[in-house]
KOLVOLUM-635254 format. One line per 2 residues: number of its first residue (from 1); their letters; for each residue x, y, z of C-alpha. Coordinates in pm, 1 decimal. Last residue first. Layout:
BEGIN
NUM = A = X Y Z  ...
This chain:
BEGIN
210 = XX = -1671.0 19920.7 -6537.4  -1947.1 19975.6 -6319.2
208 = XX = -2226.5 19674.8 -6360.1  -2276.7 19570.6 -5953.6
206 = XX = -1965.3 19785.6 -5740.6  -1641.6 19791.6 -5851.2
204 = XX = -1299.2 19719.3 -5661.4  -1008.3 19795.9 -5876.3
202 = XX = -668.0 19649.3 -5757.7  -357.0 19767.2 -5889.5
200 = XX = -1.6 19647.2 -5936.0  299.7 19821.3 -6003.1
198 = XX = 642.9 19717.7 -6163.2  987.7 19930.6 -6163.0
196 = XX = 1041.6 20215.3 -6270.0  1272.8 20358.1 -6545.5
194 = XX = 1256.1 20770.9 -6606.4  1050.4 20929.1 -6849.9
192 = XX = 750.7 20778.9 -6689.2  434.3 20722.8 -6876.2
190 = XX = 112.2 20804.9 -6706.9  -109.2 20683.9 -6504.5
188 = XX = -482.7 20849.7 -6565.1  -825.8 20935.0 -6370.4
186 = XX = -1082.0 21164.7 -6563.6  -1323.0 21400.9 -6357.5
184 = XX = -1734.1 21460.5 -6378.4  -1876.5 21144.9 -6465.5
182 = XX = -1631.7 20882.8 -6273.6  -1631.6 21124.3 -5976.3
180 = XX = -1955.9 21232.7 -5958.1  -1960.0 21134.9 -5553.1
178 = XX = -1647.2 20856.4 -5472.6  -1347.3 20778.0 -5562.7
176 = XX = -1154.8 20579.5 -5335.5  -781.9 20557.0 -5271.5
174 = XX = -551.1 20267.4 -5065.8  -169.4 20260.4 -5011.3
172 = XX = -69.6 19897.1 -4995.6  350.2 19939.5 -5099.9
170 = XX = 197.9 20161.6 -5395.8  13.8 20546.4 -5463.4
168 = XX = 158.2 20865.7 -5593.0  -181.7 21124.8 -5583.3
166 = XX = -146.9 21385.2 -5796.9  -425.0 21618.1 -5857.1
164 = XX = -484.4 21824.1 -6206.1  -646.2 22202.4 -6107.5
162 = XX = -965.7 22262.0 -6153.3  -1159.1 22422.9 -6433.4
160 = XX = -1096.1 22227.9 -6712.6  -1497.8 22128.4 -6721.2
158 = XX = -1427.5 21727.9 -6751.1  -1176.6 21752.9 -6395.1
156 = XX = -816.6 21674.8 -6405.8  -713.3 21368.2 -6194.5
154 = XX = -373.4 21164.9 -6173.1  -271.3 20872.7 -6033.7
152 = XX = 147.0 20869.5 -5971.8  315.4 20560.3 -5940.6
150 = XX = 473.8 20416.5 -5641.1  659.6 20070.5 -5703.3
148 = XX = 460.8 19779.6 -5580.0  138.0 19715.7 -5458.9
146 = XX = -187.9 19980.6 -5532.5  -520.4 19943.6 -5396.1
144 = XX = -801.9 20118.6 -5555.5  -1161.9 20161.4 -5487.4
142 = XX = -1387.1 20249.2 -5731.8  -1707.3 20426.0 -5642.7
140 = XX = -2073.1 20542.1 -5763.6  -2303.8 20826.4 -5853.1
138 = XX = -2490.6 20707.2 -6183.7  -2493.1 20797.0 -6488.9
136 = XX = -2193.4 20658.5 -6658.2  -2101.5 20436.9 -6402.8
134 = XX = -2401.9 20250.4 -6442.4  -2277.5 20031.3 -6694.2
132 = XX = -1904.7 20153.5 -6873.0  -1818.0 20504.0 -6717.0
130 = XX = -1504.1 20413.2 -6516.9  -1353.1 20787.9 -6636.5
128 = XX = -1065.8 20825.3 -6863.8  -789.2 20984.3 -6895.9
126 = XX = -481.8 20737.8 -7054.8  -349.6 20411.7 -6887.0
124 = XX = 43.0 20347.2 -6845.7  323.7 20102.7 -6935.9
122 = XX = 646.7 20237.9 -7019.0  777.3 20261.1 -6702.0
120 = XX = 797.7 19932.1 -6612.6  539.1 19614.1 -6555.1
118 = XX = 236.3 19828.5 -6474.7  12.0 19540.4 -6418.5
116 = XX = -349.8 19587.3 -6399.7  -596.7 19377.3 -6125.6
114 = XX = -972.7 19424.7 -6171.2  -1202.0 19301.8 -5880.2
112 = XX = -1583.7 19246.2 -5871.0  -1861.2 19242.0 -5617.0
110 = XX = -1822.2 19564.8 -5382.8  -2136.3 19582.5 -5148.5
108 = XX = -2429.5 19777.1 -5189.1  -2543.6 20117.4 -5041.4
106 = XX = -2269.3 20303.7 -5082.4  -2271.2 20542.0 -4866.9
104 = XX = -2422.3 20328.7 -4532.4  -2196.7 20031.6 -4657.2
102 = XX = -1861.9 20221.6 -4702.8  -1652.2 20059.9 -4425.1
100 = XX = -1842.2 19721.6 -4466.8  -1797.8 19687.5 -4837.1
98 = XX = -1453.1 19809.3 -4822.3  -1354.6 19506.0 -4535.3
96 = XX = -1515.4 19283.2 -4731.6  -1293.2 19360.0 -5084.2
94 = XX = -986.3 19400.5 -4858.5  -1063.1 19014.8 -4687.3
92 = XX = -1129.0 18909.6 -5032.8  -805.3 19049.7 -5189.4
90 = XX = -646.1 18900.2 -4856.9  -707.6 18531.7 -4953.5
88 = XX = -527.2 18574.4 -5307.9  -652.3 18487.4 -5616.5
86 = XX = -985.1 18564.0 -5590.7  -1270.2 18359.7 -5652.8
84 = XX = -1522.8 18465.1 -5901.9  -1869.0 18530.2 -5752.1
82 = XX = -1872.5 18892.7 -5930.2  -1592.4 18917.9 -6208.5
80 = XX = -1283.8 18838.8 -6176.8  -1055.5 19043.0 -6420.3
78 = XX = -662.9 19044.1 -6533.1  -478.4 19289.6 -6705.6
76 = XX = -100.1 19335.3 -6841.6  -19.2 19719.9 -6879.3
74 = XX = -8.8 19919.6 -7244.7  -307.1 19795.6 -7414.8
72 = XX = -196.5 19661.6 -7752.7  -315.6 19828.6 -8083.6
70 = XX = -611.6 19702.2 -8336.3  -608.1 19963.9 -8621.1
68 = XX = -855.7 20223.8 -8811.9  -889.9 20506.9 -8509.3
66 = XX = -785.7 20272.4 -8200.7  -949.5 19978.9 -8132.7
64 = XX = -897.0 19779.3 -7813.0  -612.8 19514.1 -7718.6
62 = XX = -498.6 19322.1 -7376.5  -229.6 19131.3 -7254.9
60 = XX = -291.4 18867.6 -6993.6  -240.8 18827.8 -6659.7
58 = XX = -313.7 18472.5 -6482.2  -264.6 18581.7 -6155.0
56 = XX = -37.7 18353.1 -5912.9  314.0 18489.2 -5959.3
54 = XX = 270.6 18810.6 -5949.8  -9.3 18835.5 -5721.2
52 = XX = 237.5 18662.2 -5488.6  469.3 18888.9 -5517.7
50 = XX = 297.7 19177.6 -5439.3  112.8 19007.7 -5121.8
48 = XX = 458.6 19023.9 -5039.5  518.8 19389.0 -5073.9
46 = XX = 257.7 19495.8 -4901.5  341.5 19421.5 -4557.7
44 = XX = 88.1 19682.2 -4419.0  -201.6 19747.5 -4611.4
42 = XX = -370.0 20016.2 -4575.1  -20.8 20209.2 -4624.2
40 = XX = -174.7 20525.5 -4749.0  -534.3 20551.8 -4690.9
38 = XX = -701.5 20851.8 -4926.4  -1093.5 20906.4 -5021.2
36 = XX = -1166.0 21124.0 -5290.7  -1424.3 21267.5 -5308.2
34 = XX = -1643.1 21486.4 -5643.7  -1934.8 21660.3 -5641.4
32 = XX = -1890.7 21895.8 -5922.5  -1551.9 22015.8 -5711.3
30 = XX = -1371.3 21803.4 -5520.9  -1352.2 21683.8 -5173.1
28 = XX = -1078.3 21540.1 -5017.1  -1111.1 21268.7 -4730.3
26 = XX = -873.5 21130.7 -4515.1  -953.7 20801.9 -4409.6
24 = XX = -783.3 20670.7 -4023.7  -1078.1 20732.0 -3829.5
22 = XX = -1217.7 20363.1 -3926.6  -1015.2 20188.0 -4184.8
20 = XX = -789.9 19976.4 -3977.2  -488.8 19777.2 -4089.4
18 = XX = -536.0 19514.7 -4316.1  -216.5 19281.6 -4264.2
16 = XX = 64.8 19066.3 -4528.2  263.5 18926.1 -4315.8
14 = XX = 672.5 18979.8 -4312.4  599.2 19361.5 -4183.1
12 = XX = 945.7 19598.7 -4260.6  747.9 19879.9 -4445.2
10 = XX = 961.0 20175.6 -4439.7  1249.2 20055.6 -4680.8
8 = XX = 938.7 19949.1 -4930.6  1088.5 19654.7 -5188.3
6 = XX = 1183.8 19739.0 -5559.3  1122.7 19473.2 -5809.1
4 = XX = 1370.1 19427.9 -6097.4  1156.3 19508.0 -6442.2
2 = XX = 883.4 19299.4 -6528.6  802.4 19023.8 -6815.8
């Protein structure tokens, strides 16, 4: 289903651990209104928690509409929606641990969880913005944890008049948009060229943002 799994050399921890997210958030801000919220290596022994998400999710492939055909979605997917259990002990724990670090800006807590599965380099997501539910009008956020292999996340703003931002995230690195970010930029992975191996993200959602 995946390609050979490649292990962080600079993260050595057996368990996997939160570390802290208080004073340790860089923050970027964007134009329109835009953040973006950076924490590489929040957690630290990734790669486990990797493998058991591997093992333990029941992924499934995915298909949407394109022009006049049915075509398959180009990752594996899996969603738990709000009051689902997890399936791992330390998605909760991350979940909680958002919802308290962004409580006074967010107002609400994270309630649901989608996991993708980039199992090589052919797998990918195109620009988009979260903008199902109140995403589409609302200011919100989406937090994202990334296990596995490094990919890159890009962002372009709507108006073209920004630059596009890279942003390689895995092994437990952690990024947040926040602001207009969903309305007024698109977030993408894209192909590789080269062979990589597989990547798993977490998307934590507030109430109806999709």
């Amino acid at each position: 289903m995946t390609g050979a799994f490649q292990a962080s050399l600079l993260d050595t921890a057996d368990t996997p651990t939160l570390t802290p997210l208080a004073g340790t958030v860089r923050r970027t801000h964007l134009p329109h209104g835009a953040w973006i919220d950076l924490r590489p290596s929040w957690i630290a022994g990734a790669d486990p928690l990797f493998e058991r998400l591997l093992d333990a999710v029941p992924w499934h492939a995915g298909s949407r509409r394109m022009y006049d055909r049915v075509v398959d979605v180009p990752r594996l997917l899996a969603f738990y929606r709000e009051h689902d259990p997890l399936p791992d002990p330390l998605l909760t724990a991350a979940r909680d641990a958002l919802t308290e670090h962004y409580a006074l800006e967010l107002g609400e807590p994270f309630t649901t969880a989608g996991l993708c599965l980039y199992r090589d380099h052919r797998d990918s997501v195109a620009w988009h913005g979260d903008q199902t539910g109140r995403g589409a009008t609302e200011d919100t956020m989406i937090a994202i944890v990334s296990l596995g292999t490094p990919r890159p996340l890009l962002l372009r703003p709507r108006a073209g008049d920004s630059p596009t931002r890279r942003f390689d995230l895995g092994h437990g690195d952690l990024l947040v948009m926040g602001g207009t970010c969903q309305r007024t930029w698109e977030h993408a992975i894209p192909k590789s060229a080269r062979p990589q191996s597989p990547r798993i993200s977490i998307q934590y959602r507030p109430h109806n943002v999709r």
